[in-house]
Backbone bond lengths (Angstrom), bond angles and torsions (degrees), N, CA, C in turn:
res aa  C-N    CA-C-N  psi(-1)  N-CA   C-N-CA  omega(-1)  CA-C   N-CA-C  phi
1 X - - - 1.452 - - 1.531 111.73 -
2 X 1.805 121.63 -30.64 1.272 108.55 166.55 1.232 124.14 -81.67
3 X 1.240 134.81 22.74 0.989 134.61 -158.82 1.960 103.70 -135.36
4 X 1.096 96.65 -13.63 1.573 120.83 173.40 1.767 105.21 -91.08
5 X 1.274 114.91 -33.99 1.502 137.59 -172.49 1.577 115.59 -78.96
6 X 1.733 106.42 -39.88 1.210 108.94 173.79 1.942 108.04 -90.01
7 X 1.151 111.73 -43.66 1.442 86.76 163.99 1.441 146.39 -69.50
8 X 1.279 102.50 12.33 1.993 113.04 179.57 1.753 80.63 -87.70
9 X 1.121 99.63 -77.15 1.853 113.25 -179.15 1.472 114.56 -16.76
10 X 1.707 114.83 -35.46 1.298 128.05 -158.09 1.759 87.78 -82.92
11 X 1.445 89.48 -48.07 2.005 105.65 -151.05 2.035 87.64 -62.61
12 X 1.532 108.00 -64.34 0.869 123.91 -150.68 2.318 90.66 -65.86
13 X 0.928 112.32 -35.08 2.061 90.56 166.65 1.237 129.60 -65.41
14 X 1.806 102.03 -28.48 1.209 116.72 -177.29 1.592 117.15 -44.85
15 X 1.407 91.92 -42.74 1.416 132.47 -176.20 1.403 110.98 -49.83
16 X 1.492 93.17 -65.14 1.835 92.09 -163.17 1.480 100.34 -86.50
17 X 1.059 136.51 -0.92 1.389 158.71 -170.47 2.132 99.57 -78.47
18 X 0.708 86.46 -44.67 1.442 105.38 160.70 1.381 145.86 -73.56
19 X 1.243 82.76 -40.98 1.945 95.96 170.40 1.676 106.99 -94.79
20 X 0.939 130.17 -5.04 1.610 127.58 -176.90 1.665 87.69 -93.57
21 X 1.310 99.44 140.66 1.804 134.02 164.35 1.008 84.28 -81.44
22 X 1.733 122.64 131.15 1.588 133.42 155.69 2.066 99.18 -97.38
23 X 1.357 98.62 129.82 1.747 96.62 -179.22 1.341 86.20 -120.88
24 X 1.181 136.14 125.72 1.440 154.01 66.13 1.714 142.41 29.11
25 X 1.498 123.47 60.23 1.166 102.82 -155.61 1.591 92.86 -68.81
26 X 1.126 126.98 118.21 1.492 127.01 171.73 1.484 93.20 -138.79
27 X 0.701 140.81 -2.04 1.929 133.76 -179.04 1.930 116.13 -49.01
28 X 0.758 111.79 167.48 1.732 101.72 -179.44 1.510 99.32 -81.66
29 X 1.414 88.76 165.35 2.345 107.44 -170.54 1.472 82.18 -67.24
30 X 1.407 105.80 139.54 1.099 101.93 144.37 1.376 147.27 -73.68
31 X 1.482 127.49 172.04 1.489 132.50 -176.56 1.463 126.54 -83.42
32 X 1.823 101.41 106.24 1.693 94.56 -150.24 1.757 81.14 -78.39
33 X 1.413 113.16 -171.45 1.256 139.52 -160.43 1.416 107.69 -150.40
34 X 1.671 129.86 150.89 1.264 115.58 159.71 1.680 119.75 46.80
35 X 1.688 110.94 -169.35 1.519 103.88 172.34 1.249 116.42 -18.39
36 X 1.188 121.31 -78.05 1.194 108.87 -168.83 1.211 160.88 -46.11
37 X 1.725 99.83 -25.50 1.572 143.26 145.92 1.281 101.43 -32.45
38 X 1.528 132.00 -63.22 1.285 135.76 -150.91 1.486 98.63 -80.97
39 X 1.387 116.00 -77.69 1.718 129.62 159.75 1.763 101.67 -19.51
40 X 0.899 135.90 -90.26 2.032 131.95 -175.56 1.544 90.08 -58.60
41 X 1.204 155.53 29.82 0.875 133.64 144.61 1.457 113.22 -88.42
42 X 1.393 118.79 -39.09 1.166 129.78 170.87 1.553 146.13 -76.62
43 X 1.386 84.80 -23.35 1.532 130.73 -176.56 1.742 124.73 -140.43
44 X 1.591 81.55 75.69 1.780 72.94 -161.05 1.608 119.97 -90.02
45 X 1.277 114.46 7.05 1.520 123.93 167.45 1.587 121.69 -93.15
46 X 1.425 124.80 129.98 1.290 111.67 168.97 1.893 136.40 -34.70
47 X 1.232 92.19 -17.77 1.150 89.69 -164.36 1.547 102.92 -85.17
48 X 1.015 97.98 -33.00 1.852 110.50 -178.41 1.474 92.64 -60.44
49 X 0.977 126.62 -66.61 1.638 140.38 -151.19 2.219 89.32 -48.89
50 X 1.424 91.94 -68.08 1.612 108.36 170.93 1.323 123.06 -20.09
51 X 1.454 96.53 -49.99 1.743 123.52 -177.91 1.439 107.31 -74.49
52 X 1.733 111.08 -53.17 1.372 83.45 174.91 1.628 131.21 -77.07
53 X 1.447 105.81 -18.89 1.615 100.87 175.96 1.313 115.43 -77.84
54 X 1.482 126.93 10.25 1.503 111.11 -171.05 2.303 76.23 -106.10
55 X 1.167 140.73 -57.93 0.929 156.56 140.81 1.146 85.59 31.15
56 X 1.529 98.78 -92.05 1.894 120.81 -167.29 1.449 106.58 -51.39
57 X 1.180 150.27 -43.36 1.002 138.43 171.12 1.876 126.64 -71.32
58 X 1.684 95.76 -7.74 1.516 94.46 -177.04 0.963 97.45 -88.03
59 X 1.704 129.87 -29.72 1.501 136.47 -177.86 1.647 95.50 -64.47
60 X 1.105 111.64 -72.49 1.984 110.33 -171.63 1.599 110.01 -23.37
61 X 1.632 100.11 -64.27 1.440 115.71 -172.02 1.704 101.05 -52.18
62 X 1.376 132.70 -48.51 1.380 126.69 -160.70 2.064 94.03 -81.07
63 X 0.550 131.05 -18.49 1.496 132.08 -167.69 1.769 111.43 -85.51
64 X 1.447 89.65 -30.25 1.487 108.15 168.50 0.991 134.56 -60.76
65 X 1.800 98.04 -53.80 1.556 108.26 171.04 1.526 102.43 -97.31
66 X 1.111 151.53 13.56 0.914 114.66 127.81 1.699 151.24 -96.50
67 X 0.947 102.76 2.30 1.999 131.24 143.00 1.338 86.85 -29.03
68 X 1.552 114.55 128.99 1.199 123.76 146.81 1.219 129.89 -70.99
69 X 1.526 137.99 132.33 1.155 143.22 -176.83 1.502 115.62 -54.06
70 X 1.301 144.96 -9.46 1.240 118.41 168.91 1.298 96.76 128.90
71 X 1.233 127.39 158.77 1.579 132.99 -140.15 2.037 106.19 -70.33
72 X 0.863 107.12 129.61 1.632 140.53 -158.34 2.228 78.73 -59.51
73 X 0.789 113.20 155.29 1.641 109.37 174.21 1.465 91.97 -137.25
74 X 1.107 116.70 123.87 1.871 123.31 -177.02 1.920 100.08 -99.21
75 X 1.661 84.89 140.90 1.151 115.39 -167.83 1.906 116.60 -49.12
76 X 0.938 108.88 121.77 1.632 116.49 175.37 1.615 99.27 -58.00
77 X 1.244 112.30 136.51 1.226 122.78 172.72 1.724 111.27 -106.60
78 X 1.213 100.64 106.90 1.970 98.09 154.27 1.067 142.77 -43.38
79 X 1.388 143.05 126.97 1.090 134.72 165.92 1.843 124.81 -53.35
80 X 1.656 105.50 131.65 2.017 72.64 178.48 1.591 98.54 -81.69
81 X 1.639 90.23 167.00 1.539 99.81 169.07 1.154 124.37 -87.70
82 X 1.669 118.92 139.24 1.677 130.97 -168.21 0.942 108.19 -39.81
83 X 1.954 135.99 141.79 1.419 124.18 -173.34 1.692 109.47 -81.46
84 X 1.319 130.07 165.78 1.630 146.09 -149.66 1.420 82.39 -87.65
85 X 1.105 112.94 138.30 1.904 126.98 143.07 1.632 106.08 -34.50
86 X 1.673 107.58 124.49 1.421 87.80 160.51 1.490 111.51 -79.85
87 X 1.075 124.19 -20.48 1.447 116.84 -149.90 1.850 90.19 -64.54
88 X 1.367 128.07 -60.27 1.091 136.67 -152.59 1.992 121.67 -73.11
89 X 1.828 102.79 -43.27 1.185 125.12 174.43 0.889 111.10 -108.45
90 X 1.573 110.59 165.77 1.571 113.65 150.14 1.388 134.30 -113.64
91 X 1.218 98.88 127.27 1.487 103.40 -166.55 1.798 123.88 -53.78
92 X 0.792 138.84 157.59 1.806 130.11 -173.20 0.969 109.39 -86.99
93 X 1.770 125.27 138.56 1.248 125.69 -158.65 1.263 116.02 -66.14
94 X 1.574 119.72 -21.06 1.629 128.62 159.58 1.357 115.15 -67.22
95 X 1.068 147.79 51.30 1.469 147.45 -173.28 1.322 86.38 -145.64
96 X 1.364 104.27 158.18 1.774 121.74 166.87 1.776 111.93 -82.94
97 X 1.120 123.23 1.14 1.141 120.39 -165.91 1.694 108.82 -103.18
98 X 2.108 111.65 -23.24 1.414 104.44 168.67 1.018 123.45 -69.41
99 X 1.475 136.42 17.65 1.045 133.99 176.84 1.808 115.79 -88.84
100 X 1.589 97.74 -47.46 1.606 102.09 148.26 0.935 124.53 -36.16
101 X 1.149 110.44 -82.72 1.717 134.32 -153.03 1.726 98.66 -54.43
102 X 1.510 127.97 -34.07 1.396 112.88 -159.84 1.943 86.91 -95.97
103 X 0.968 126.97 6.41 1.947 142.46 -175.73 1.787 90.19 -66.98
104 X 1.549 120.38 -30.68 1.227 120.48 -148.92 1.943 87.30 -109.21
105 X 1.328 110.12 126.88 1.244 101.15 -179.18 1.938 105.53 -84.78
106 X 0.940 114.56 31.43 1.640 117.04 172.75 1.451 107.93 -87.56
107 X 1.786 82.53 -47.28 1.750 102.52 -155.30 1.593 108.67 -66.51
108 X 2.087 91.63 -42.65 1.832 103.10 -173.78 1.993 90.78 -68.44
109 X 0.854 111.77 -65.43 1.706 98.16 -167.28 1.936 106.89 -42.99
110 X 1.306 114.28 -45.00 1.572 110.08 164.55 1.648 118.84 -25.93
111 X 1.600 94.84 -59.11 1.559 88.64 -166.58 1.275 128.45 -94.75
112 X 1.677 99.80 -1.13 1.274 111.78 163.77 1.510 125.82 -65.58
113 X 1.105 96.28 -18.44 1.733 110.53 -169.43 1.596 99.62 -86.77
114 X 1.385 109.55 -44.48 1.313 118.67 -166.08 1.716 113.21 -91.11
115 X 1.390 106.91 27.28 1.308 132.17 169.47 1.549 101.82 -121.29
116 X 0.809 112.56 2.80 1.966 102.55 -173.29 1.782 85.15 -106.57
């Protein structure tokens, strides 16, 4: 029975083996025109052509970002704020002014207290 099985298989490719059109792209290059004429003149394989248009667009894209965005806007400056009364507050030990303020033994016993 396998042997009955492989010759239908045989008969039956033979078959369609026959009825299929085999196409061939073998025809001559075609006749570029214009751009393209010039471009396959230089580059006459797809792949080149490929290469250079992916190329040209990696160049566009990098030229882009690096273009600066448009005029630089410089930073607003704050005013500082007026320095604290010693008599009343106390100034923060990061300020130039606790260095005064604790000069006064009112002020240093003040903040000693107000550290406990």
């Amino acid at each position: 029975t396998m042997n009955a099985l492989r010759s239908t298989v045989r008969l039956t490719s033979r078959h369609l083996n026959q009825k299929v059109q085999k196409r061939h792209a073998s025809g001559a290059a075609p006749q570029w025109t214009g751009i393209d004429k010039v471009i396959r003149d230089r580059f006459p394989e797809d792949w080149q052509v490929s290469g250079l248009v992916l190329g040209g667009y990696a160049t566009l894209i990098t030229i882009a970002l690096l273009k600066p965005s448009g005029a630089v806007e410089e930073p607003v400056v704050v005013a500082a704020k007026p320095a604290a009364d010693t008599t009343g507050a106390m100034p923060s030990i990061d300020d130039a002014e606790f260095a005064e303020f604790i000069e006064d033994e009112a002020n240093l016993n003040k903040w000693i207290d107000s550290a406990e």
